[in-house]
C-alpha positions in Angstrom: 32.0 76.8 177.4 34.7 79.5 177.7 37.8 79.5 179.5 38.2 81.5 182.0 42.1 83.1 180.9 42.6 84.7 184.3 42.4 81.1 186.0 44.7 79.2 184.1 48.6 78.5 185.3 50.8 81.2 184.3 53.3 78.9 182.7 50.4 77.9 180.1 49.5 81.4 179.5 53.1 81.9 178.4 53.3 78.9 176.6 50.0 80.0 174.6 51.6 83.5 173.6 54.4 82.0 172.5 52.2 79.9 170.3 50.2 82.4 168.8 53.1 84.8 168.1 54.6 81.8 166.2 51.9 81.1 164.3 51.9 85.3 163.8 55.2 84.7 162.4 54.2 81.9 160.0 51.5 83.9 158.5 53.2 86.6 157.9 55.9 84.8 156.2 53.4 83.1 154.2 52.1 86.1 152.9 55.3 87.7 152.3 56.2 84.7 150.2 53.2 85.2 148.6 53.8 88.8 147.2 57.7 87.8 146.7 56.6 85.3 144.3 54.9 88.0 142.3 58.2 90.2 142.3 60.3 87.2 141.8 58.3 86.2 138.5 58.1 89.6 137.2 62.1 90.3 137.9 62.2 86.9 136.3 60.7 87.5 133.1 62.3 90.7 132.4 65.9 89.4 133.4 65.1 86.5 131.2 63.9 88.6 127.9 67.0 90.8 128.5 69.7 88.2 128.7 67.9 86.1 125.8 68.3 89.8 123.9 71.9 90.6 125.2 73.6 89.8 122.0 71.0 91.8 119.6 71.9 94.4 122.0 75.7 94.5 122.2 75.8 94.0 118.4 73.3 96.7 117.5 73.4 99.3 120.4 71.2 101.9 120.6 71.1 101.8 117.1 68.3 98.9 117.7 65.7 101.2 119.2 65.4 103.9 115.8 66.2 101.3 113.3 63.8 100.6 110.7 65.7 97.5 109.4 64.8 93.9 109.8 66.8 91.9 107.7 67.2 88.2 108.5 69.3 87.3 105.5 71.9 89.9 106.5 71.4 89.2 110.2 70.3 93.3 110.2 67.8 94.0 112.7 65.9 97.1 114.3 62.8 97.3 117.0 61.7 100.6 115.0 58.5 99.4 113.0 57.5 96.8 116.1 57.8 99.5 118.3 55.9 102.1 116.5 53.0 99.1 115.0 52.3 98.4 119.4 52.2 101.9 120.1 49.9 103.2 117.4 47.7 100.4 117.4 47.3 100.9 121.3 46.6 104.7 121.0 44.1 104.2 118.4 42.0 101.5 120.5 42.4 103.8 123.6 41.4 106.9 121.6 38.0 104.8 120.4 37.5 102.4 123.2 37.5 105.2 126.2 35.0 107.3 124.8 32.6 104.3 124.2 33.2 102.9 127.0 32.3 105.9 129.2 29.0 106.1 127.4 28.0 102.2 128.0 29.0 103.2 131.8 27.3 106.0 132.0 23.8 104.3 130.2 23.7 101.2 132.3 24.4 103.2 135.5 22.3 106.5 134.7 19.7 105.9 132.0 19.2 102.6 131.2 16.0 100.7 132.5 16.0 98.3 135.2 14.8 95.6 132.8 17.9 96.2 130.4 20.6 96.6 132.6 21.1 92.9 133.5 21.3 91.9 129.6 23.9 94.3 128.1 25.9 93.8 131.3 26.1 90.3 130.5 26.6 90.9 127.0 29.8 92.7 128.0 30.8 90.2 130.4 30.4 87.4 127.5 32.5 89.7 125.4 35.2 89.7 127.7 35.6 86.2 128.1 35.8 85.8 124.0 39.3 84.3 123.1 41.3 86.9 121.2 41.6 84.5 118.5 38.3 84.9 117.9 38.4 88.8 117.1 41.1 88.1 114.8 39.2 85.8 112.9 36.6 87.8 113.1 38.7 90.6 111.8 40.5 89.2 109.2 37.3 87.5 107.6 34.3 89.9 107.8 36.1 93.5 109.1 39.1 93.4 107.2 37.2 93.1 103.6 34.3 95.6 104.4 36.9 98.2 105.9 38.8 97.9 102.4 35.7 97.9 100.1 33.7 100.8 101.8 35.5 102.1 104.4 39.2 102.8 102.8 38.1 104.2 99.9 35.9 106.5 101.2 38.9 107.9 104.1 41.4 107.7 100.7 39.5 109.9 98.4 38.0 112.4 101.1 41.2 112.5 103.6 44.3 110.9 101.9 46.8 112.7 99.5 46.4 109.1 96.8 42.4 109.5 95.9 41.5 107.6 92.8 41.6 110.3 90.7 44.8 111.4 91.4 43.8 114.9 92.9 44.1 115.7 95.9 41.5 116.0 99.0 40.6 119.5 100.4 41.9 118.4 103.7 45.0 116.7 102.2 45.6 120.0 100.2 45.5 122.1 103.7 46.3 119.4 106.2 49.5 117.6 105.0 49.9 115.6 107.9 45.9 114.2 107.8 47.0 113.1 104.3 49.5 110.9 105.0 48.0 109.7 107.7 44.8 108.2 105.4 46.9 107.8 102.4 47.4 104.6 100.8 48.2 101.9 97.8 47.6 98.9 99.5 44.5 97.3 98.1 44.0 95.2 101.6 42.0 96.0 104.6 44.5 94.6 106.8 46.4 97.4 108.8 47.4 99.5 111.4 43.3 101.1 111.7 42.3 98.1 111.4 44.3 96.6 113.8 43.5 99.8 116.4 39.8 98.9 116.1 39.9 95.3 116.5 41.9 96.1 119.7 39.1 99.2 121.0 36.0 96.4 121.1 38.6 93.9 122.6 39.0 96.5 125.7 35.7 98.2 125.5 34.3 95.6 127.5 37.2 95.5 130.1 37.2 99.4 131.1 33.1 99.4 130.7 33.2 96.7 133.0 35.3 98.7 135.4 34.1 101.9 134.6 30.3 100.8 135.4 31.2 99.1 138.6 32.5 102.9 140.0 30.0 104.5 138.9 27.2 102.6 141.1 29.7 102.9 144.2 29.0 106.9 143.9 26.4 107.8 146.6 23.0 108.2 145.7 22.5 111.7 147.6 25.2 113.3 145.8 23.2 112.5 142.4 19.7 113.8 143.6 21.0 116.3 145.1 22.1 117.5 141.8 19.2 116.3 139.6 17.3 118.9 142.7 19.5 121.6 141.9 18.6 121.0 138.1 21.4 119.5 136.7 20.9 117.5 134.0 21.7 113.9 133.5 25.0 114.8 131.4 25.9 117.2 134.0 25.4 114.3 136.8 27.4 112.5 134.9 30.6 114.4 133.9 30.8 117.0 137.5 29.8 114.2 139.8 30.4 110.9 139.1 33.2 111.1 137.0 35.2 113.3 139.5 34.2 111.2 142.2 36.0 108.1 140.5 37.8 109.0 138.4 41.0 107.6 140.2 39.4 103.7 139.3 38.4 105.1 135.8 42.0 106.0 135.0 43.2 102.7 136.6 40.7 100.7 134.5 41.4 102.6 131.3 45.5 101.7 131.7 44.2 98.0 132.9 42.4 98.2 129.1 46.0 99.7 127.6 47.7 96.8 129.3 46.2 94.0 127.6 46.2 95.9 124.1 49.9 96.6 124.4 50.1 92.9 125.0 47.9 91.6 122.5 48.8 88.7 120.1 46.6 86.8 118.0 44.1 89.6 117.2 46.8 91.9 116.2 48.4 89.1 114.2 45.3 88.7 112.3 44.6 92.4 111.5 48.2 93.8 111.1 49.4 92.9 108.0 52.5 91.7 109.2 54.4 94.0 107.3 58.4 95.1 108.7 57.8 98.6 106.8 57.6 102.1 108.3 55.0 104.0 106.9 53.2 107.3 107.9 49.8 106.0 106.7 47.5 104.5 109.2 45.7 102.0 106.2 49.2 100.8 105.5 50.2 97.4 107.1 52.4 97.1 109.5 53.5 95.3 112.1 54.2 95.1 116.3 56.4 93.5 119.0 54.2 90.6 119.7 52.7 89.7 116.3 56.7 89.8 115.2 57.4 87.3 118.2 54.7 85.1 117.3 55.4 85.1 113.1 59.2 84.6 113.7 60.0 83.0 116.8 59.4 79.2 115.8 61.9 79.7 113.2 64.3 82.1 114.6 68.1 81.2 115.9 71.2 82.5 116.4 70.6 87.0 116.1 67.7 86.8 115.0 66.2 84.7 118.4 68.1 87.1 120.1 66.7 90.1 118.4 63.1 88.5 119.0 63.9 88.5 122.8 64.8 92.0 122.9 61.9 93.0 121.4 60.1 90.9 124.3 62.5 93.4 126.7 61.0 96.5 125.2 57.4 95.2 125.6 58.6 95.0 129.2 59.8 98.3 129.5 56.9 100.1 127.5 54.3 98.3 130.2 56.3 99.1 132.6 56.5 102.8 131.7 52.9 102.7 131.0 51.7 101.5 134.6 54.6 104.0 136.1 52.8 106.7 134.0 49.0 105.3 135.7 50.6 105.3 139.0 52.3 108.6 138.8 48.8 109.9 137.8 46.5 108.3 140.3 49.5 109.8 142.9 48.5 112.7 141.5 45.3 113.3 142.3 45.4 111.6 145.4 47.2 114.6 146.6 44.6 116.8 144.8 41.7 114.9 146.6 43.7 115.6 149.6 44.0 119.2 149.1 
């Protein structure tokens, strides 16, 4: 039965208020812990990778972040070819994986039966879940030799500047750049491509996943009222939905970016593991965490320190990665608002 507040004693009505605005208190601090313990662990684990890195850094300078050289005989060591393997292999499975992804989205939202929705969603979710181990295997047993036997020579003798026959493509002869990007000697399917498109179907299923979700939160009426003014489904698609969300489309495209900056095992599988700079996207190469994970168990002294400071600068290019998604989703946030 409920108590009547107005006929209780003034003295436990205080005493009650003081209560609840204690226990206000408590909360509040709990909470506040809570999301301290998140900054406290990230401030934590870049303070550690730079003070583990602080002697690379004082011994090599600046000269660390554009040097090529990783020597551990001569204790000579640059984040160059690391640097560039993480980026390029990142920007390859973003420039494959978003396009891919948006499609899946847009099927399983837009065109897809009722009947097969529910088993290619799950298929995506089981893909997700797959241990990265598992792509790298994957990778480096069944992908790696197919891409080498009929997929490298093919981009070699139509797009590289080193075709078999030692004359050079059409689009090598008028696009330099294109042939050095597909030309190679390395008889091995292992490399940075390869690498790239091991890493798009790892995130395809992440920013599908996302991507999907959106696009069923956009209102029904604002699609039929297109499909009545005779848009077509493309055109539903791209001037509709994708404006409408396109702030958690950019959000779970970076979230997809995130975990193939981070990637380890996969990488280390595909990569070739190779501390050389080279134009050529068939070459091998290398990145920051397949480095870290080939080296580290038998690194000391400047090398372990070098190792560490390469685990700084995969810090600072997620970092500046999720800056550059927040900066962006500010962005049009003040466009929406406009």
């Amino acid at each position: 039965m409920p108590v009547n507040q107005a006929a209780l004693p003034t003295d436990i009505l205080e005493q009650r208020s003081h209560r609840d605005a204690r226990h206000e208190r408590l909360f509040r601090w709990l909470l506040k812990g809570c999301a301290l313990i998140v900054l406290a662990a990230l401030l934590g684990a870049a303070g550690a990778t730079l003070w583990g890195g602080r002697e690379a850094f004082s011994t090599f300078g600046w000269h660390f972040l554009v040097s090529s050289a990783w020597d551990p005989g001569n204790d000579v060591y640059g984040a160059l070819v690391p640097v560039y393997g993480t980026i390029a292999t990142s920007f390859i499975a973003l420039l494959i994986a978003v396009p891919v992804s948006f499609g899946i989205a847009v099927y399983l939202s837009e065109v897809a039966p009722a009947w097969l929705r529910t088993p290619v969603a799950s298929a995506i979710e089981l893909l997700a879940g797959i241990p990265s181990i598992i792509y790298g295997m994957w990778g480096l047993f069944v992908f790696a030799p197919f891409f080498a036997n009929h997929i490298k020579p093919w981009l070699t003798s139509n797009l590289g500047n080193k075709p078999d026959d030692g004359k050079l493509s059409w689009v090598a002869e008028h696009v330099p750049f294109v042939g050095k990007l597909f030309g190679s000697d390395y008889p091995f399917g292992a490399s940075i491509l390869v690498a790239g498109i091991v890493l798009a179907i790892m995130i395809i299923p992440f920013i599908s996943s996302v991507m999907r979700e959106v696009f069923q939160t956009v209102p029904t009426r604002l699609k039929e009222s297109a499909y009545a003014l005779g848009s077509s489904t493309w055109e539903v698609s791209w001037d509709i939905v994708l404006p409408y969300t396109r702030s958690a489309v950019i959000g779970g495209v970076f979230l997809g970016l995130g975990r193939a900056l981070g990637e380890t095992m996969a990488v280390t599988f595909v990569l070739g593991n190779a501390m050389q700079l080279s134009a050529s996207l068939l070459d091998p190469g290398t990145s920051i965490a397949s480095t870290i994970a080939n080296q580290f168990s038998e690194a000391s002294g400047l090398q372990k320190s070098s190792l560490m400071a390469l685990a700084f600068l995969l810090f600072v290019v997620t970092f500046i990665v999720l800056l550059i998604a927040r900066l962006m989703l500010r962005q049009l946030a003040r466009k929406e608002g406009h």
